[in-house]
SEROTOR-263328 format. One record per atom (N, C-alpha, C): x, y, z; residue in three letters. Coordinates in pm, whole numbers, plus 50000, padded with zeros to 5 digits. Example, Ala and Ser with C-alpha at 12.3 -4.5 7.8 and 13.67 -1.06 7.14 Angstrom:
// residues 2
+-------+-------+-------+-----+
!    c1 !    c2 !    c3 !  aa !
+-------+-------+-------+-----+
! 51319 ! 49431 ! 50780 ! ALA !
! 51230 ! 49550 ! 50780 ! ALA !
! 51320 ! 49670 ! 50780 ! ALA !
! 51285 ! 49775 ! 50708 ! SER !
! 51367 ! 49894 ! 50714 ! SER !
! 51290 ! 50003 ! 50787 ! SER !
+-------+-------+-------+-----+
This chain:
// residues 113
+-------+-------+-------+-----+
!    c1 !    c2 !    c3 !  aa !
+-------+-------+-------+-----+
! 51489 ! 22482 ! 40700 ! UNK !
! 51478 ! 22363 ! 40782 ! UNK !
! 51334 ! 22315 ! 40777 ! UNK !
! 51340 ! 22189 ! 40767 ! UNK !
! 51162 ! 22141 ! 40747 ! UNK !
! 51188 ! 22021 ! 40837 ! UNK !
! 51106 ! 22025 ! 40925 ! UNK !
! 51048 ! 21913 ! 41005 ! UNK !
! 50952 ! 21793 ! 40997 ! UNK !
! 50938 ! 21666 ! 41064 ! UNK !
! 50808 ! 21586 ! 41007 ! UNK !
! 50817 ! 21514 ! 41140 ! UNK !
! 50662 ! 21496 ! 41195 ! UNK !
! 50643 ! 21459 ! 41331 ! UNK !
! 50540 ! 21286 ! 41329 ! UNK !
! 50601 ! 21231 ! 41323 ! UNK !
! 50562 ! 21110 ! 41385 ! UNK !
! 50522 ! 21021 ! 41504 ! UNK !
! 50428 ! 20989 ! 41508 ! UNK !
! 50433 ! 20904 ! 41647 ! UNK !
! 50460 ! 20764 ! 41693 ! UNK !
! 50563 ! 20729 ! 41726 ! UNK !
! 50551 ! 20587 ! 41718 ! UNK !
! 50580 ! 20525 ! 41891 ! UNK !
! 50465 ! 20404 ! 41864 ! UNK !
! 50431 ! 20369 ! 42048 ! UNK !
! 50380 ! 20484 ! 42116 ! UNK !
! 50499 ! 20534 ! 42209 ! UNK !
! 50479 ! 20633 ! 42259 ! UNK !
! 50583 ! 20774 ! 42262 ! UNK !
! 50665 ! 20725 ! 42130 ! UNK !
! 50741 ! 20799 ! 42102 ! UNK !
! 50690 ! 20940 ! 42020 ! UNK !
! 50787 ! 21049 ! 42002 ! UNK !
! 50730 ! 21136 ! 41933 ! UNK !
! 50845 ! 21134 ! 41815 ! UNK !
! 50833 ! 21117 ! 41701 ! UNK !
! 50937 ! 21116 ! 41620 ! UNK !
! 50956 ! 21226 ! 41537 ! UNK !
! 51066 ! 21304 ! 41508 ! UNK !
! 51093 ! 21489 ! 41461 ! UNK !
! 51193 ! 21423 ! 41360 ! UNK !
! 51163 ! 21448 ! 41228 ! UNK !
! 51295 ! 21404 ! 41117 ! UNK !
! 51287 ! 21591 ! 41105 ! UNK !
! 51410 ! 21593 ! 41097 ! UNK !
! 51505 ! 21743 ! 41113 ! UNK !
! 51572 ! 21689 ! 40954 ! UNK !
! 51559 ! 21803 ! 40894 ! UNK !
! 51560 ! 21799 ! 40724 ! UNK !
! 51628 ! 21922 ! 40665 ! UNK !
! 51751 ! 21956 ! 40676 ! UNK !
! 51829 ! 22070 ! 40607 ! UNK !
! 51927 ! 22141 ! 40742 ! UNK !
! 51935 ! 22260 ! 40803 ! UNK !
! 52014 ! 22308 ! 40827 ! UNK !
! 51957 ! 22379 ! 41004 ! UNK !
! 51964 ! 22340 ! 41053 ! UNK !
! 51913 ! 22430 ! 41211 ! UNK !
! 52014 ! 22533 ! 41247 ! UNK !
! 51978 ! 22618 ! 41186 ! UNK !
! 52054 ! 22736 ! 41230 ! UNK !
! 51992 ! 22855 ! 41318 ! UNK !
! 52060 ! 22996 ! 41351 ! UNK !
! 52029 ! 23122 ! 41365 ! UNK !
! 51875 ! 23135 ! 41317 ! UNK !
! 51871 ! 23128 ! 41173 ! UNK !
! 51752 ! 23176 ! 41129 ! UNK !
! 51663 ! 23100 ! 41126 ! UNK !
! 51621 ! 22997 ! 41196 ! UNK !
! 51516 ! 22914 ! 41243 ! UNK !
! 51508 ! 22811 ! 41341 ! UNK !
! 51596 ! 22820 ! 41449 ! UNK !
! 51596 ! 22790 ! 41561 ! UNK !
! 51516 ! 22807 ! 41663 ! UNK !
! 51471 ! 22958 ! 41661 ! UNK !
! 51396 ! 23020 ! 41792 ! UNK !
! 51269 ! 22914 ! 41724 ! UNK !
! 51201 ! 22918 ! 41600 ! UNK !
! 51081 ! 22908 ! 41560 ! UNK !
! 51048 ! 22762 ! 41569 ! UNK !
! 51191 ! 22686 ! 41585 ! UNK !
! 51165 ! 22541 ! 41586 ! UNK !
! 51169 ! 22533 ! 41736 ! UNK !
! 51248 ! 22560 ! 41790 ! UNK !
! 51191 ! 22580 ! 41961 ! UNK !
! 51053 ! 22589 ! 42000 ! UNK !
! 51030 ! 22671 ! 41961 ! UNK !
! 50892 ! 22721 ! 42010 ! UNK !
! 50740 ! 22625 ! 41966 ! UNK !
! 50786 ! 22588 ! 41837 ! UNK !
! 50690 ! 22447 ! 41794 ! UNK !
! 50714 ! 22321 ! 41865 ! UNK !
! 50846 ! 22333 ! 41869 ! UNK !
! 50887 ! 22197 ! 41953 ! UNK !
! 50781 ! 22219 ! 42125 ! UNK !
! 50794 ! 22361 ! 42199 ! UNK !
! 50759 ! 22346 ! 42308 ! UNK !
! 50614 ! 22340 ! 42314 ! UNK !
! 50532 ! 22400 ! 42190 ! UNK !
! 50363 ! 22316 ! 42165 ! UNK !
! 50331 ! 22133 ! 42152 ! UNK !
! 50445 ! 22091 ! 42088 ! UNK !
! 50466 ! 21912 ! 42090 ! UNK !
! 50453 ! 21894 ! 42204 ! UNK !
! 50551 ! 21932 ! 42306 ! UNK !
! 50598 ! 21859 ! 42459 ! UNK !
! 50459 ! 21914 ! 42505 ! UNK !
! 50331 ! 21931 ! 42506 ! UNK !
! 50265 ! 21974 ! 42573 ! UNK !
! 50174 ! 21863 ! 42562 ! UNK !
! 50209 ! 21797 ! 42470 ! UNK !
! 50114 ! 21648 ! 42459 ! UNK !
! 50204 ! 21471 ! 42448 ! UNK !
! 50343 ! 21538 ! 42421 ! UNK !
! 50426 ! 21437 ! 42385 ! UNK !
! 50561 ! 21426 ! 42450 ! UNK !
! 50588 ! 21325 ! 42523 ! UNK !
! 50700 ! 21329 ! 42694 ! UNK !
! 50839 ! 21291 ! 42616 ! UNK !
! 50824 ! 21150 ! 42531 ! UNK !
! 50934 ! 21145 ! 42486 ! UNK !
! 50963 ! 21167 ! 42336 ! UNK !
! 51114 ! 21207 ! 42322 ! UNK !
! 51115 ! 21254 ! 42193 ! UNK !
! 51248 ! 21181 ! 42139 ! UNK !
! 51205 ! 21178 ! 41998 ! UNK !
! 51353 ! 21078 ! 41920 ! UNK !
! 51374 ! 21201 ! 41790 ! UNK !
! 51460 ! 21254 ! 41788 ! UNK !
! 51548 ! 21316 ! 41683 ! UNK !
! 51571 ! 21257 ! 41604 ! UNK !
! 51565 ! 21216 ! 41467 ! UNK !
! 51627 ! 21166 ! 41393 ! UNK !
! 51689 ! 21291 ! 41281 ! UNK !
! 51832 ! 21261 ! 41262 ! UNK !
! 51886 ! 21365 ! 41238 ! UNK !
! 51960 ! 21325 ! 41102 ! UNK !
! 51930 ! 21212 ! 41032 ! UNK !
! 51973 ! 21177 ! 40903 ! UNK !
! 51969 ! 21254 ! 40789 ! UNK !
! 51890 ! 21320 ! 40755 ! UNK !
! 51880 ! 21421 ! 40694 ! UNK !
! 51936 ! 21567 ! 40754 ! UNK !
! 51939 ! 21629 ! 40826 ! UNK !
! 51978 ! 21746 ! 40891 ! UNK !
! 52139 ! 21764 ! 40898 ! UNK !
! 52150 ! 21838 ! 40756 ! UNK !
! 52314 ! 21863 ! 40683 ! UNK !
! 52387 ! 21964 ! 40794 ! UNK !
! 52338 ! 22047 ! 40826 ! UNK !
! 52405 ! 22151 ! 40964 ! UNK !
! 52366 ! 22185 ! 41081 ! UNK !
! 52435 ! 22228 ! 41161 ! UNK !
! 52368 ! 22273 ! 41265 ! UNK !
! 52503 ! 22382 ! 41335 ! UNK !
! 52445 ! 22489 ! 41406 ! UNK !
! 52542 ! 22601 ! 41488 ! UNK !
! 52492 ! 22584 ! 41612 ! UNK !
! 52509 ! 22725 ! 41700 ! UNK !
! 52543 ! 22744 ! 41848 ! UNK !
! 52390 ! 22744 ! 41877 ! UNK !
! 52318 ! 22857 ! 41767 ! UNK !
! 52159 ! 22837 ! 41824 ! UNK !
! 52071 ! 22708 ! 41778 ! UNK !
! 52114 ! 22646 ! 41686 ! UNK !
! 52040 ! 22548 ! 41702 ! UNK !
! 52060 ! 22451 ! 41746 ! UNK !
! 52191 ! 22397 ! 41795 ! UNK !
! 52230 ! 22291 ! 41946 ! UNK !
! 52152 ! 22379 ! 42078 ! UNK !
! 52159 ! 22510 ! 42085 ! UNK !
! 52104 ! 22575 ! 42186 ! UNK !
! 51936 ! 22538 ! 42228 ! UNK !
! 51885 ! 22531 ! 42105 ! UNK !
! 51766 ! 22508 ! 42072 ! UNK !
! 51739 ! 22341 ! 42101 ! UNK !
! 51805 ! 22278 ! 42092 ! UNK !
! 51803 ! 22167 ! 42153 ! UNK !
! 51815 ! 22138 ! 42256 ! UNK !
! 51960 ! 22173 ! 42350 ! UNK !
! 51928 ! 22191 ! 42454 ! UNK !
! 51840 ! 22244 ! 42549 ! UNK !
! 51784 ! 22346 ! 42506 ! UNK !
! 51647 ! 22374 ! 42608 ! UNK !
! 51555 ! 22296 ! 42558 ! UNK !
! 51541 ! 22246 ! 42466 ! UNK !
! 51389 ! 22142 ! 42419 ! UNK !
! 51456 ! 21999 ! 42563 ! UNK !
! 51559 ! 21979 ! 42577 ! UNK !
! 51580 ! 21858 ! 42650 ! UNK !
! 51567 ! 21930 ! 42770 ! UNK !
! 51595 ! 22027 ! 42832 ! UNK !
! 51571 ! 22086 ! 42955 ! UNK !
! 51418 ! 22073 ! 43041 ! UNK !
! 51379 ! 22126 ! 42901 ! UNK !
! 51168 ! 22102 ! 42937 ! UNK !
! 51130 ! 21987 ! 42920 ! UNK !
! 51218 ! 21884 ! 42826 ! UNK !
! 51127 ! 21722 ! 42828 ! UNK !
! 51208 ! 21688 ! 42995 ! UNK !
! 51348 ! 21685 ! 42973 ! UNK !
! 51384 ! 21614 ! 43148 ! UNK !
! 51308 ! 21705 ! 43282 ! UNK !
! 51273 ! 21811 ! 43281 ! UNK !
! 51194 ! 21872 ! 43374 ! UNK !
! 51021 ! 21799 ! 43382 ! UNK !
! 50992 ! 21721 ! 43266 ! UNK !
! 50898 ! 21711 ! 43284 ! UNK !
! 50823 ! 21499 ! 43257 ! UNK !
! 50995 ! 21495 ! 43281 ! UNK !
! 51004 ! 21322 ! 43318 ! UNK !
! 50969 ! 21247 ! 43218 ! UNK !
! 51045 ! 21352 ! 43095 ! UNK !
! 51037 ! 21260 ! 42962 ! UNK !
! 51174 ! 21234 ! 42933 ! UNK !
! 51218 ! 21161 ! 42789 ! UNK !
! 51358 ! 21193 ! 42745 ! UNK !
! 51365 ! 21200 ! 42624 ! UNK !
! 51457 ! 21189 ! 42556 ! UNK !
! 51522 ! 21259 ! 42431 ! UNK !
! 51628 ! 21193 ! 42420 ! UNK !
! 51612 ! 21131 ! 42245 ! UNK !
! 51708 ! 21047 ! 42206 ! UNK !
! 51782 ! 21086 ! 42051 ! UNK !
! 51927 ! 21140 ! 42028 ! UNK !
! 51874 ! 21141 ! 41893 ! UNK !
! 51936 ! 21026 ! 41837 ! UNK !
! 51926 ! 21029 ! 41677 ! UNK !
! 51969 ! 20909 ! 41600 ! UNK !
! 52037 ! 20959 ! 41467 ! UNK !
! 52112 ! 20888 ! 41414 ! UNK !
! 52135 ! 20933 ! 41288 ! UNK !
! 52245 ! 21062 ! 41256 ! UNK !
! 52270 ! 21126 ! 41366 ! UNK !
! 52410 ! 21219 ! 41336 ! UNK !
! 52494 ! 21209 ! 41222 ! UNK !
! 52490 ! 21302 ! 41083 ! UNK !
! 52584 ! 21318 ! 41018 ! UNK !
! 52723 ! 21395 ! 41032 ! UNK !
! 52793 ! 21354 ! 40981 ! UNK !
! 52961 ! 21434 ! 40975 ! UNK !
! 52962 ! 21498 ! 41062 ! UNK !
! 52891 ! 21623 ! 40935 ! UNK !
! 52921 ! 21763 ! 40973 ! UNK !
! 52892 ! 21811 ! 41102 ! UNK !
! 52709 ! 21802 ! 41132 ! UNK !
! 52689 ! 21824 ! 41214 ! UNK !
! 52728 ! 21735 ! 41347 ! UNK !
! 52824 ! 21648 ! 41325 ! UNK !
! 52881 ! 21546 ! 41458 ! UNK !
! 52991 ! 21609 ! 41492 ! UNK !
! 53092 ! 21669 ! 41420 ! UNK !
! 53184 ! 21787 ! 41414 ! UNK !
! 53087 ! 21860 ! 41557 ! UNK !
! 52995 ! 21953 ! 41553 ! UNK !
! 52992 ! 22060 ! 41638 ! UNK !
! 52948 ! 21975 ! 41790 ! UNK !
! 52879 ! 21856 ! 41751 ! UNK !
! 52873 ! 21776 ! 41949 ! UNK !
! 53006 ! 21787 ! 41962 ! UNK !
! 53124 ! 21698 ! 41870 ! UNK !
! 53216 ! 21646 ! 41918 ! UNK !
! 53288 ! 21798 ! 42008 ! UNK !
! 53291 ! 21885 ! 41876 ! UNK !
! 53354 ! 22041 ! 41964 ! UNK !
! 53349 ! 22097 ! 42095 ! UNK !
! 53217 ! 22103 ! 42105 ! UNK !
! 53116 ! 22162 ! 42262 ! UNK !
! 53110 ! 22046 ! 42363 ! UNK !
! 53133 ! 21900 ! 42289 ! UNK !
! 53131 ! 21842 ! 42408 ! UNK !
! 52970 ! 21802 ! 42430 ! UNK !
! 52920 ! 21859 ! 42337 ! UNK !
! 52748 ! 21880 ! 42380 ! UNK !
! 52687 ! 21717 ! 42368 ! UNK !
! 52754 ! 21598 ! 42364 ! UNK !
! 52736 ! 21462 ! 42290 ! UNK !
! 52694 ! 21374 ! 42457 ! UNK !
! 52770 ! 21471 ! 42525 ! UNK !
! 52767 ! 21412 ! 42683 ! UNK !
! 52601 ! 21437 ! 42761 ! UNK !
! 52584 ! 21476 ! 42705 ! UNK !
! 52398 ! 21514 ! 42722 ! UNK !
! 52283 ! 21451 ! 42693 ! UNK !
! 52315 ! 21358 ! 42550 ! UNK !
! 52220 ! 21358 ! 42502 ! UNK !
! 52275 ! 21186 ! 42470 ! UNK !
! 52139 ! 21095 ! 42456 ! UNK !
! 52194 ! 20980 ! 42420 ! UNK !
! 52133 ! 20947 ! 42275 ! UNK !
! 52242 ! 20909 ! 42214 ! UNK !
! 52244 ! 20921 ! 42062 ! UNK !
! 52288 ! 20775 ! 42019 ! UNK !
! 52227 ! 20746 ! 41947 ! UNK !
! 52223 ! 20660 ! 41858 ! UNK !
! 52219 ! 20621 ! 41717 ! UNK !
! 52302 ! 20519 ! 41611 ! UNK !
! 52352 ! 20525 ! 41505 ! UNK !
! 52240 ! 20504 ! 41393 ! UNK !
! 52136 ! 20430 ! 41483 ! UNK !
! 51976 ! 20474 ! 41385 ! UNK !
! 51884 ! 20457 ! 41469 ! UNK !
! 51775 ! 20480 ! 41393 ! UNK !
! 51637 ! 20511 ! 41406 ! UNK !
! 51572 ! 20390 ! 41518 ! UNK !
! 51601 ! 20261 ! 41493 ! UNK !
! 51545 ! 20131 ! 41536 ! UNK !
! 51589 ! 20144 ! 41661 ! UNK !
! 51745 ! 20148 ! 41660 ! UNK !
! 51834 ! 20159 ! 41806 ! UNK !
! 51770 ! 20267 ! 41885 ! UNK !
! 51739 ! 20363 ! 41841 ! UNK !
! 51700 ! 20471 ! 41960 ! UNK !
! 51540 ! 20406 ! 41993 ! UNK !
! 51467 ! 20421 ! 41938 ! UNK !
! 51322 ! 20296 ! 41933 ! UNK !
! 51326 ! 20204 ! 42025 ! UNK !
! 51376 ! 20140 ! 41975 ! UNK !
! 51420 ! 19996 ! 42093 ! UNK !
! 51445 ! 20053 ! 42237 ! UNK !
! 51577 ! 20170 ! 42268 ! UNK !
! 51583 ! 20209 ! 42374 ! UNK !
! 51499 ! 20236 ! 42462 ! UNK !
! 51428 ! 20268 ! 42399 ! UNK !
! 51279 ! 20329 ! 42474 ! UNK !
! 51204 ! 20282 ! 42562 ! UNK !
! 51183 ! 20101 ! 42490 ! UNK !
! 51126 ! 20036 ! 42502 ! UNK !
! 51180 ! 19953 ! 42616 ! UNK !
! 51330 ! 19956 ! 42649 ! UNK !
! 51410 ! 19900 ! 42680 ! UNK !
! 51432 ! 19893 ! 42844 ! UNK !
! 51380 ! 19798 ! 42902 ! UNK !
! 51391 ! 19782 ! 43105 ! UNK !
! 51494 ! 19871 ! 43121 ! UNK !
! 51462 ! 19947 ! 43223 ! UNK !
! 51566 ! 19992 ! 43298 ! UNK !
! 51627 ! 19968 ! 43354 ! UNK !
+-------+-------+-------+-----+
């Protein structure tokens, strides 16, 4: 799994690039929770990112636990197939607000409440 961190406005932008699994979940967690220490909101873009399992939705979910604890949010974008298969399963889709690209989640951001 390879990551790439962008900043845009005041967004923090994470392109997720291959497979979030077991074997690099904890480690993307844990980088992710050095980001949130300078950066509130975060946009997933997940266009590239061919899989994902239990620990690395897990791993997501606590990355959104510590941005909403700390009065940021989290958007992702770009959901392929496969990995739309395991939200749709868990249900885990009800959490998180997702969007069909990159601009759309962007815009949201920006977007009156």
């Amino acid at each position: 799994m390879d990551y790439h961190y962008e900043t845009v406005d005041n967004v923090l932008k994470v392109s997720l690039d291959g497979r979030l699994v077991a074997a690099c979940s904890e480690e993307f967690k844990k980088e992710m929770f050095e980001r949130l220490k300078e950066a509130k909101n975060i946009l997933f873009d997940l266009s590239k990112m061919s899989h994902i399992d239990s620990s690395g939705l897990g791993a997501l979910v606590s990355i959104l636990q510590v941005v909403n604890a700390n009065g940021g949010v989290i958007k992702l974008a770009c959901i392929q197939s496969r990995p739309k298969i395991v939200f749709d399963i868990t249900k885990v889709y009800r959490v998180f607000d997702i969007y069909d690209t990159v601009e759309a989640a962007l815009a949201a951001f920006n977007a009156p409440a």
